[in-house]
C-alpha positions as CSV (number, residue, x, y, z in Angstrom):
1,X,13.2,4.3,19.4
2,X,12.5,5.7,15.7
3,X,14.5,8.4,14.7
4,X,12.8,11.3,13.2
5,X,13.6,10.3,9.6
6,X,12.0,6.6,8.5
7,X,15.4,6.4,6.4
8,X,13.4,5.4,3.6
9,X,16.5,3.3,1.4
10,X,15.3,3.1,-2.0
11,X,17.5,4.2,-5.1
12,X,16.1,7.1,-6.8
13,X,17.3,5.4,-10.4
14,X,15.4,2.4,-9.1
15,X,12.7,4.0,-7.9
16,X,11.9,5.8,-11.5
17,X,12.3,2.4,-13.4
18,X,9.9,0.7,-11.2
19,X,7.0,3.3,-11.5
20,X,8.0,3.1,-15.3
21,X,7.3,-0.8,-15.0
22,X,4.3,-0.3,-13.9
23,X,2.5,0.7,-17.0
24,X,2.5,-3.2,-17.7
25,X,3.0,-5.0,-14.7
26,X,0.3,-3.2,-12.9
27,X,2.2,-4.0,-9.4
28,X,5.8,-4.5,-7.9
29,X,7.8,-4.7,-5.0
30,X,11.3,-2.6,-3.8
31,X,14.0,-2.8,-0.6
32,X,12.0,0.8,1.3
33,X,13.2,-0.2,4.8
34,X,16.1,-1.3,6.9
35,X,15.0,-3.5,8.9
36,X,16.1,-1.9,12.3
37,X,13.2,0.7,11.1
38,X,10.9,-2.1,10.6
39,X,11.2,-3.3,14.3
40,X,10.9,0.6,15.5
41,X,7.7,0.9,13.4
42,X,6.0,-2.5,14.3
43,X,6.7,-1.7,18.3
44,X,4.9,1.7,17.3
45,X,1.9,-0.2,16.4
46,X,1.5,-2.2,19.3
47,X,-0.7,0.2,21.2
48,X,-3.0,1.2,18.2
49,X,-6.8,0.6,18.3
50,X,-7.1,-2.5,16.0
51,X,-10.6,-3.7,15.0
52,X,-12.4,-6.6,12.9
53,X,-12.5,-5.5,9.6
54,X,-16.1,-6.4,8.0
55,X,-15.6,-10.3,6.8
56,X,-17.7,-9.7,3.7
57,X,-18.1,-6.3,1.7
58,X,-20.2,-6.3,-1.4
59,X,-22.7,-7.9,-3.0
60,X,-23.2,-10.9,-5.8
61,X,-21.0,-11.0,-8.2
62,X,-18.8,-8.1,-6.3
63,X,-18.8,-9.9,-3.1
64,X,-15.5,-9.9,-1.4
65,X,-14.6,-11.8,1.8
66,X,-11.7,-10.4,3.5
67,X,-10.3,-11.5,7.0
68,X,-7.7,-9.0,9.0
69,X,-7.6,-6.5,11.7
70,X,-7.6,-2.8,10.7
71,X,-6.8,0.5,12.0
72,X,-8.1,4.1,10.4
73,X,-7.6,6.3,10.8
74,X,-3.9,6.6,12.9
75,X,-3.5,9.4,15.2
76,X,-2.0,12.8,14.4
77,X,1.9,12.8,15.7
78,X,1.9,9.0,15.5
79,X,5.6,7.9,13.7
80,X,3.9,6.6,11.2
81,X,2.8,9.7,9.8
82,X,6.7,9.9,9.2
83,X,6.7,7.2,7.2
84,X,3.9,8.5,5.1
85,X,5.5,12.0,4.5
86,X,8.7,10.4,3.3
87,X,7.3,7.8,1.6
88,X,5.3,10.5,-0.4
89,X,8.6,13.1,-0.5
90,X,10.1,10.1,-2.4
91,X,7.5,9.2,-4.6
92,X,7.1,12.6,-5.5
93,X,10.8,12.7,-6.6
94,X,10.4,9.6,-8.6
95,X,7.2,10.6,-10.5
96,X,8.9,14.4,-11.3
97,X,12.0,12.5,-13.2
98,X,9.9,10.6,-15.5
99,X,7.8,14.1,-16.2
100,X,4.5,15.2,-16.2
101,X,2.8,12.1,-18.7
102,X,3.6,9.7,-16.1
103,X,1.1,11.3,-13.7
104,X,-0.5,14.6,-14.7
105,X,-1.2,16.0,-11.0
106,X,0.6,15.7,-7.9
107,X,0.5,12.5,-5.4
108,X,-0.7,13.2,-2.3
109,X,-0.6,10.1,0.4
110,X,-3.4,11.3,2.4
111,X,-4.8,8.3,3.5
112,X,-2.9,5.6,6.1
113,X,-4.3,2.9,7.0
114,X,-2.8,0.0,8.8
115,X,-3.8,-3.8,8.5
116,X,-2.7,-6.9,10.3
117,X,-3.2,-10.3,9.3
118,X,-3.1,-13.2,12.0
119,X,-1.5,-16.8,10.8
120,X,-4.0,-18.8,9.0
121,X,-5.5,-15.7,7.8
122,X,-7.6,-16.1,4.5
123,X,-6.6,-12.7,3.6
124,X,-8.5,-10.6,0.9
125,X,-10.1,-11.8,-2.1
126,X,-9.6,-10.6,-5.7
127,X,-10.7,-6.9,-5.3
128,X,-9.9,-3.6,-6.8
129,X,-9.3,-0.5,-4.7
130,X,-11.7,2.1,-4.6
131,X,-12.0,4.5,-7.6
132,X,-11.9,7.5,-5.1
133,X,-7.8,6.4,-4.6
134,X,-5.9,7.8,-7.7
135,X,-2.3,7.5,-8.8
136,X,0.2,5.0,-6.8
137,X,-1.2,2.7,-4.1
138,X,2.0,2.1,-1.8
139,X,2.0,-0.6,0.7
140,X,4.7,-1.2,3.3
141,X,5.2,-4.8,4.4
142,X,6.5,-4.1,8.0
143,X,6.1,-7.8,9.1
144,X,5.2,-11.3,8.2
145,X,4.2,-13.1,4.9
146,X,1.5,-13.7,2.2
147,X,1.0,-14.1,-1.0
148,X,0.1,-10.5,-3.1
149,X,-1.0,-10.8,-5.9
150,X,-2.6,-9.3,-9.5
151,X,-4.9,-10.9,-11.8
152,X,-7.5,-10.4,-14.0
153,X,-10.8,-10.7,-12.5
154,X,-12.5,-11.8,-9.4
155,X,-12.3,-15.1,-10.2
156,X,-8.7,-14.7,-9.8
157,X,-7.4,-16.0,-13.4
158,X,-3.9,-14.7,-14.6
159,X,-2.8,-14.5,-11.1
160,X,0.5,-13.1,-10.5
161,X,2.6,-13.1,-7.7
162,X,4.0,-10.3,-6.5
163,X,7.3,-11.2,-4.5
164,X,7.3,-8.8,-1.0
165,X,9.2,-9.1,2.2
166,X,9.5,-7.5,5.4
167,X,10.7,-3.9,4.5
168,X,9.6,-3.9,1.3
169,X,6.9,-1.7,-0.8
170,X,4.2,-3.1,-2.9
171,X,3.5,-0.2,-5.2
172,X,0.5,-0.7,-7.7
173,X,-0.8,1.8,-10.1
174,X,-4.0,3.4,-10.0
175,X,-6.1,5.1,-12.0
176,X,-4.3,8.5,-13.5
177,X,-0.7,6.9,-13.9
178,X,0.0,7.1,-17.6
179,X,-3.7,8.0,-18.5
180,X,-4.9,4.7,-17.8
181,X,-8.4,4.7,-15.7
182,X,-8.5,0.7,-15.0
183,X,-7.9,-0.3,-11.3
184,X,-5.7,-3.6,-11.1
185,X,-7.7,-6.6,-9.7
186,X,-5.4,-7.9,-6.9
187,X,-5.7,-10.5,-3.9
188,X,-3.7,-11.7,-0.6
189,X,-3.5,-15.4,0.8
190,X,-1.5,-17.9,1.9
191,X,-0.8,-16.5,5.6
192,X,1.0,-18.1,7.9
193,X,3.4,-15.4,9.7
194,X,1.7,-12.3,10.9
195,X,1.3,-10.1,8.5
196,X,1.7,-5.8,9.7
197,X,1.1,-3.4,6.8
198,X,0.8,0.0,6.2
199,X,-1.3,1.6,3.2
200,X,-1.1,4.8,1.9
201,X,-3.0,6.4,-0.8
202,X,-3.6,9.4,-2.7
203,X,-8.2,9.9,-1.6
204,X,-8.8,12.5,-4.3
205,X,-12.3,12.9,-2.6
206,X,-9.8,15.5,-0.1
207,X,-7.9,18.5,-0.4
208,X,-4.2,18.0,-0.7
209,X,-3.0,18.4,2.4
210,X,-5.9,16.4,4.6
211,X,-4.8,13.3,5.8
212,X,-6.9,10.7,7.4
213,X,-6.3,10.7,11.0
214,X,-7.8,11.3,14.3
């Protein structure tokens, strides 16, 4: 059973210094979960409505060839709309200590989406998020491995590993965070244990507040 708190774990000093990273290494990784709340939050996914996620998105030279299972939105009441509300409570916290040039308006994680990766999966290839997503891009690794990474372009050059496991969050800036409007091209591979995530970020297409649920 999942408590009603997600007992997020992160250090509030550490927290502020990795956001403050970020204006150069465009994406890192941080302990978020114990991982008794990991196993309560993966057995809440078991009964969600997974499906195929498009293999190829794009179009010549921004073709992108992706293979994992996806749901979105996640039903209203579901736990891991806890995670999301703390995950952004904490954020929030973070962002406020470093002041208002770190991020000029408020983060609001209202968008959850959940992806799972089976072993062997090819995973994602070098991408950038959509524009519409502004701020932080937080992604929980509830389960499983790969290899996450940034890099410079699509063909993948510069690539660096970012170094996640089970509990962890992948934060990666978007555009907003310390004026900067690039997006960070980035890229998953090397699957071999199934891989559970959960993404959230801030869709400033929507009102604060609206979340993307059923």
């Amino acid at each position: 059973m999942l408590d009603q708190s997600c007992a997020v774990i992160a250090d509030g000093e550490a927290l502020a210094d990795a956001i403050a990273r970020l204006e150069r290494e465009d994406a890192l990784a941080l302990p978020w979960l114990a991982r008794d709340t990991c196993a309560a939050l993966i057995e809440t996914t078991r009964t969600l409505p997974f499906r195929k996620a498009r293999s190829v998105v794009g179009e010549g030279d921004r073709t992108v060839h992706q293979d994992f299972d996806i749901c979105m939105p996640v039903w209203a009441g579901h736990p891991l709309h806890r995670l999301r509300q703390e995950t952004e409570s904490v954020l929030q916290t973070g962002l406020a200590t470093l002041g208002q040039a770190v991020l000029p308006e408020p983060l609001w994680l209202n968008d959850l989406v959940v992806q799972r990766y089976s072993p062997g999966s090819t995973g994602i290839t070098p991408h950038r998020d959509h524009v519409r997503y502004v701020g932080l891009v937080a992604i929980v690794l509830l389960a499983g491995d790969g290899a996450f990474s940034v890099c410079e372009d699509r063909s993948g050059a510069g690539d660096r590993l970012v170094d996640a496991r089970p509990g962890d969050l992948i934060l990666m800036r978007a555009p907003g965070l310390f004026g900067r409007r690039d997006r960070p091209f980035h890229q998953l591979k090397s699957v071999t244990r199934e891989r559970l995530t959960v993404g959230l970020r801030h869709d400033s297409t929507k009102p604060p507040g609206e979340e993307s649920r059923s």
